[in-house]
DRENSE-404516 format. One record per residue (C-alpha): x, y, z. Coordinates in steps of 0.2 Angstrom, whole numbers, padded with zeros to 4 digits, always signed. Example, Ala and Ser with C-alpha at 12.3 -4.5 7.8 and 13.67 -1.06 7.14 Angstrom:
// DRENSE-404516
+0062-0022+0039
+0068-0005+0036
//
This chain:
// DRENSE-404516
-0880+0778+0288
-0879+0792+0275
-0876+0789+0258
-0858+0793+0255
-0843+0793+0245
-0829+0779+0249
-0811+0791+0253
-0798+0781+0244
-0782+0783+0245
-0770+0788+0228
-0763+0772+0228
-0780+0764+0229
-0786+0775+0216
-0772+0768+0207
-0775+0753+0210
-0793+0754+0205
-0789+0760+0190
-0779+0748+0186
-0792+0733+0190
-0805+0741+0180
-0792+0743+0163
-0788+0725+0166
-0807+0720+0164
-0810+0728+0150
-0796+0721+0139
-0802+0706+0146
-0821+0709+0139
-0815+0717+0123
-0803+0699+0121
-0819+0690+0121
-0813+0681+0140
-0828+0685+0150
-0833+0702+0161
-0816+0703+0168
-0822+0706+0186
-0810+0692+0193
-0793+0698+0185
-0797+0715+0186
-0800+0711+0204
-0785+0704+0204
-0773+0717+0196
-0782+0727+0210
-0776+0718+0225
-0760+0715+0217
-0759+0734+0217
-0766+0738+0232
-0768+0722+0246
-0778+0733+0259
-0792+0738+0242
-0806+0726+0249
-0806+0731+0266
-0805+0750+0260
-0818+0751+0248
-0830+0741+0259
-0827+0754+0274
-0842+0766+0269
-0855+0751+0268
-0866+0741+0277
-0865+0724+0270
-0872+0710+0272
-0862+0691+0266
-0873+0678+0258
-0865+0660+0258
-0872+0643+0257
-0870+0629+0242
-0884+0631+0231
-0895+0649+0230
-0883+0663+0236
-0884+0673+0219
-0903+0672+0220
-0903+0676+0237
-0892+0689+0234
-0901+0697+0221
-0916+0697+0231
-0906+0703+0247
-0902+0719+0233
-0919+0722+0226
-0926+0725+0243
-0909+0734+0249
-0914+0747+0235
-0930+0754+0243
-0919+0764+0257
-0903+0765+0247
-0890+0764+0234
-0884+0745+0233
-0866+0737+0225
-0867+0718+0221
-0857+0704+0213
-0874+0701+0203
-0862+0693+0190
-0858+0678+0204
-0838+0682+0205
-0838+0678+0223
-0821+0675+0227
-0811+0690+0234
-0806+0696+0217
-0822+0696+0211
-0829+0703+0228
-0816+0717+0226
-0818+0722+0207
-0838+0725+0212
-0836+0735+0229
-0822+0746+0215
-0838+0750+0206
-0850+0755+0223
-0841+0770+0228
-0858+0782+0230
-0867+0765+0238
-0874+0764+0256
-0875+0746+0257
-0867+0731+0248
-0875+0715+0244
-0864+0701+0241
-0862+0683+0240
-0845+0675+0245
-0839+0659+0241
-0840+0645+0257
-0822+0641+0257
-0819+0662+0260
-0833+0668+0269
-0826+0669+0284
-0809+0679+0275
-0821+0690+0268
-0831+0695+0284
-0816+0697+0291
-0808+0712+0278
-0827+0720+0275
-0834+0721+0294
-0852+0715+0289
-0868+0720+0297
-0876+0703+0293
-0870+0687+0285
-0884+0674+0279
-0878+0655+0277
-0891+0646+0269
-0885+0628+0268
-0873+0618+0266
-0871+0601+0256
-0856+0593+0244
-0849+0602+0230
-0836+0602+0218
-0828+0587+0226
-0809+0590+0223
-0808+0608+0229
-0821+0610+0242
-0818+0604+0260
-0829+0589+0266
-0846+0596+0273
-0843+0595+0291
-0825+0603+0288
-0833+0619+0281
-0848+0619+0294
-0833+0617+0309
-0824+0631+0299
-0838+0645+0296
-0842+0640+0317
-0826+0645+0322
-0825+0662+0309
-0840+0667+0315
-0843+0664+0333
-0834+0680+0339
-0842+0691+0323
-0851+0707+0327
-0863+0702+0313
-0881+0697+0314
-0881+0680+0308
-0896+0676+0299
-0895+0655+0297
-0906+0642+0290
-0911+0630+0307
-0918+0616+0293
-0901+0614+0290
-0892+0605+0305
-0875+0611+0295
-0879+0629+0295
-0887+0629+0315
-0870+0620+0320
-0860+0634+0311
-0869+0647+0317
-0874+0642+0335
-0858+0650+0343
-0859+0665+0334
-0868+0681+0350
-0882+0686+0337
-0890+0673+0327
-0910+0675+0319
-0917+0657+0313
-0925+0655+0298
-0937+0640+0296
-0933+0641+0276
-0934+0619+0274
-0920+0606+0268
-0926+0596+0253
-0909+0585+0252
-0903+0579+0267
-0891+0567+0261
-0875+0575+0271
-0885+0578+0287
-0890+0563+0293
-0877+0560+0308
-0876+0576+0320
-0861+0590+0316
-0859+0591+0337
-0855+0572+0342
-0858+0561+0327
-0873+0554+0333
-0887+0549+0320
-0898+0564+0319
-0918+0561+0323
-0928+0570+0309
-0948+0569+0317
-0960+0579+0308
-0955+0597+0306
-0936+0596+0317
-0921+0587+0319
-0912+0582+0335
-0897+0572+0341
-0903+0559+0353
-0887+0555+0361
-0879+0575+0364
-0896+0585+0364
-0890+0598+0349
-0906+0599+0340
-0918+0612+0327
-0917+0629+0337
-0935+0638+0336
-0936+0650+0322
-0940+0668+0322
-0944+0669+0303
-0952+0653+0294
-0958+0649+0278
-0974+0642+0280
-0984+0637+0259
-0983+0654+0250
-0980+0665+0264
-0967+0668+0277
-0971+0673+0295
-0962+0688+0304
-0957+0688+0322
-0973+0693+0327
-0983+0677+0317
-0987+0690+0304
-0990+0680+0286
-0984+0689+0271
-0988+0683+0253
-0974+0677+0246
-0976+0684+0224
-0960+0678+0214
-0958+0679+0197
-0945+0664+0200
-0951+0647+0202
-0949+0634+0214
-0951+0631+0233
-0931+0635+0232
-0935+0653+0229
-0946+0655+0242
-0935+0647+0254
-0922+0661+0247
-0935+0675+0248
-0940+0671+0267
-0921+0673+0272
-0921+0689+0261
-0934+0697+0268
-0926+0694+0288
-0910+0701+0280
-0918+0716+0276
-0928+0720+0291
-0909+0716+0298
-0908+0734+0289
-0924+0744+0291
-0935+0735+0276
-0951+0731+0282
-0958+0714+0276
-0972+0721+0264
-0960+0733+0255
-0944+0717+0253
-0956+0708+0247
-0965+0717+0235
-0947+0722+0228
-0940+0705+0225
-0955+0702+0215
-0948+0712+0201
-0935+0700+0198
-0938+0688+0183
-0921+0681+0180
-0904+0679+0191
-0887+0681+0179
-0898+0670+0166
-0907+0657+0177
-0924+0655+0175
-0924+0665+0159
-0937+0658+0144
-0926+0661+0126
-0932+0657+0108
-0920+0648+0098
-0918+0637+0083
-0939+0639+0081
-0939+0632+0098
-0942+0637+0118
-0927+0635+0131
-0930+0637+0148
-0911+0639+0155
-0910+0630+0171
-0893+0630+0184
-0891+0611+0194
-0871+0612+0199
-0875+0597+0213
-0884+0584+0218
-0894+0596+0231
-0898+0607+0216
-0904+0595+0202
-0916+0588+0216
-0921+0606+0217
-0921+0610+0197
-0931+0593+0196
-0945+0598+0206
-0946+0614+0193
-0951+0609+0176
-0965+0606+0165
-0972+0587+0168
-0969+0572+0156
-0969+0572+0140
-0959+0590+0141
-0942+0587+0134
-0927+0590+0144
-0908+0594+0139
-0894+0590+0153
-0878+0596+0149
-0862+0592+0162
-0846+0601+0160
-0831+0597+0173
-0820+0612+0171
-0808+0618+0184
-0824+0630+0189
-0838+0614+0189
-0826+0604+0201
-0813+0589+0190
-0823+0574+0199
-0840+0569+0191
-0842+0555+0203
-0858+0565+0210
-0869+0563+0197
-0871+0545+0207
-0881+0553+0220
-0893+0563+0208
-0909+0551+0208
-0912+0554+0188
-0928+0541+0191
-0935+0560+0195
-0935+0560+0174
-0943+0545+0169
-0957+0549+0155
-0946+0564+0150
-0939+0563+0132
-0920+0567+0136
-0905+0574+0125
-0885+0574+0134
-0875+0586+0127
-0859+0593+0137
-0839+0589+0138
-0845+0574+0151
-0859+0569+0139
-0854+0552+0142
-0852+0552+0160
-0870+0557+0162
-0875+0544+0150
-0869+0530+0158
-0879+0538+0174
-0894+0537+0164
-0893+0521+0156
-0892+0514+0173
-0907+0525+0181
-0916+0517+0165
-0921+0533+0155
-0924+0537+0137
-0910+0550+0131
-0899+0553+0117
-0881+0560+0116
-0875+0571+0105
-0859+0581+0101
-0868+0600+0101
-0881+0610+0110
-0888+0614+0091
-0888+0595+0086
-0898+0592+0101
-0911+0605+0101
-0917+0599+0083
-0919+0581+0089
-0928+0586+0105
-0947+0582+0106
-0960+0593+0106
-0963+0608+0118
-0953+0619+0128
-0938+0610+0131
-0931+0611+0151
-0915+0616+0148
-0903+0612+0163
-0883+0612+0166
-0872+0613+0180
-0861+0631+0180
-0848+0630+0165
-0859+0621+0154
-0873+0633+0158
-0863+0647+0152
-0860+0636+0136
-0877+0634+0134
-0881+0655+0136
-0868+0658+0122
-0875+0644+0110
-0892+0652+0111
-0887+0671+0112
-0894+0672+0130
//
């Protein structure tokens, strides 16, 4: 596909317009990029904008609970050897926000973007994708995100008569039922640290068998299909049973599990393993994550844990005891109301870690923390709690609002 210019129609123009006018006022009132109400105002204006302005693209949908803006942004980077790529780098990944980034990827040949679960399959539908990654799937934001199984029976029945190449994480017995109806499906052996909400099989409720390396139901036969692509150390092997050298600026095994499905998307579009690859290594921070910052004669390393999936993650991340760490916990309407989750993060992970709490649920996590039996301190501000911290670079971690507290505080 040529690189082109999206035809728009005057009322979409208008509508465009519109959207884009709305964001601004919204940035210059100090209210954020204003991707989501100008994406808003746009559809409001114009209902039929996404599918119009995503009808020039080859896209590819990136869902999953934890890692679709990494992924994403990876997905981009190696997207942007062979062309001009639009993204929702900012993480607006609801339709709005979706619609306010495709306004500015007019001139683009492919689009890179992530899509939250509970519309990923709305999404597929308005922008005809060529691929859609679903990388895992675990709970979330307890009182407005359907149950686990719910949302894997959902994307399984959006997806099984889609035209897209689905590129799904079999580690993940979630994601391999949701995408094992779907005519064109390459499996990626990218790994499952938490495992908590796939224990009893998505196709007849039987207790899944996890032997070394798969997972099967005894009791219907729906087990780990064989992979095509596979993270395997610090390499991922191609269909062939080619390694290639995973380099990432971004730590964790996480990120190389997000760079292995990366690099099958691309070859999905033409990007051979060696070029992906050595692309995604030019990224050093995602919208803030994993970014090192100097502050208040100190060293923050700014780290994102929304759930219990992703502070097991985060965990496995930063500097060993004694190296400080500062949690903070928000439960705004964008976090998820119900803080009842921080029960299933195993915060014995922290033990020899000198810990501060800050955060509008400060005291929710420090009852969690009391009982785990760690050594922490609460205080009312992110500044308070950076001068008490101990010495070295303080681990920095919060779920989604309170990580963008924590960016502001420190001018990040």
């Amino acid at each position: 596909m040529t690189e082109s210019t999206a035809p728009l129609s005057p009322r979409s123009r208008i509508a465009v317009t519109a959207g884009r006018a709305a964001a601004a006022v919204s940035r210059a009132a100090g209210r954020g990029s204003g991707s989501v109400i100008g994406g808003r105002v746009a559809l409001r204006l114009d209902p039929e904008l996404l599918r119009r302005l995503s009808g020039h693209l080859d896209i590819v949908l990136v869902s999953a609970t934890n890692g679709k803006t990494t992924t994403t942004r990876l997905i981009a980077e190696a997207l942007r050897a062979v062309g001009q790529v639009v993204s929702n780098a900012l993480g607006a990944n609801m339709p709005a926000g979706i619609t306010s980034a495709l306004s500015h990827g007019t001139r683009a040949r492919f689009g890179a973007l992530e899509v939250d679960e509970k519309y990923l399959t709305a999404v597929a539908a308005e922008v005809n994708p060529k691929v859609i990654a679903l990388l895992n799937l675990s709970r979330d934001q307890l009182d407005r995100a359907a149950e686990t199984r719910m949302l894997a029976d959902h994307w399984r029945e959006g997806l099984k008569d889609s035209k897209a190449v689905v590129v799904a994480n079999c580690d993940d017995p979630l994601v391999t039922w949701a995408a094992s109806d779907s005519p064109n499906v390459v499996w990626v052996a990218a790994g499952q640290e938490w495992k908590d909400d796939a224990w009893s099989c998505p196709s007849c409720g039987g207790v899944l068998q996890r032997p070394e390396g798969g997972w099967a139901c005894a009791e219907c036969g729906f087990g780990r299909p064989s992979p095509t692509w596979a993270l395997s150390g610090e390499t991922v092997l191609d269909p062939h049973g080619t390694a290639w050298p995973i380099r990432l600026q971004l730590p964790g095994r996480a990120n190389r599990a997000n760079a292995a499905t990366a690099a099958a998307v691309a070859a999905v579009f033409g990007v051979a393993p060696r070029t992906a690859l050595e692309r995604m290594y030019q990224v050093t921070a995602v919208a803030g994550r994993y970014d090192t910052v100097a502050w208040q004669d100190r060293e923050l390393r700014l780290l994102l844990a929304k759930n219990p999936a992703g502070w097991l993650e985060t965990f496995s991340l930063i500097d060993p005891p004694p190296a400080p760490v500062l949690l903070s916990v928000n439960a705004r309407s964008a976090d998820g109301t119900d803080t009842s989750w921080l029960w299933d993060v195993d915060y014995t992970r922290l033990t020899g870690h000198p810990i501060v709490v800050v955060g509008d649920r400060r005291l929710d996590l420090a009852v969690r923390l009391e009982v785990a039996g760690q050594n922490f301190q609460v205080f009312d501000t992110v500044e308070e709690a950076v001068r008490a911290s101990a010495p070295g670079r303080i681990e920095a971690i919060a779920n989604y609002t309170a990580f963008q507290d924590l960016r502001r505080a420190v001018g990040n």
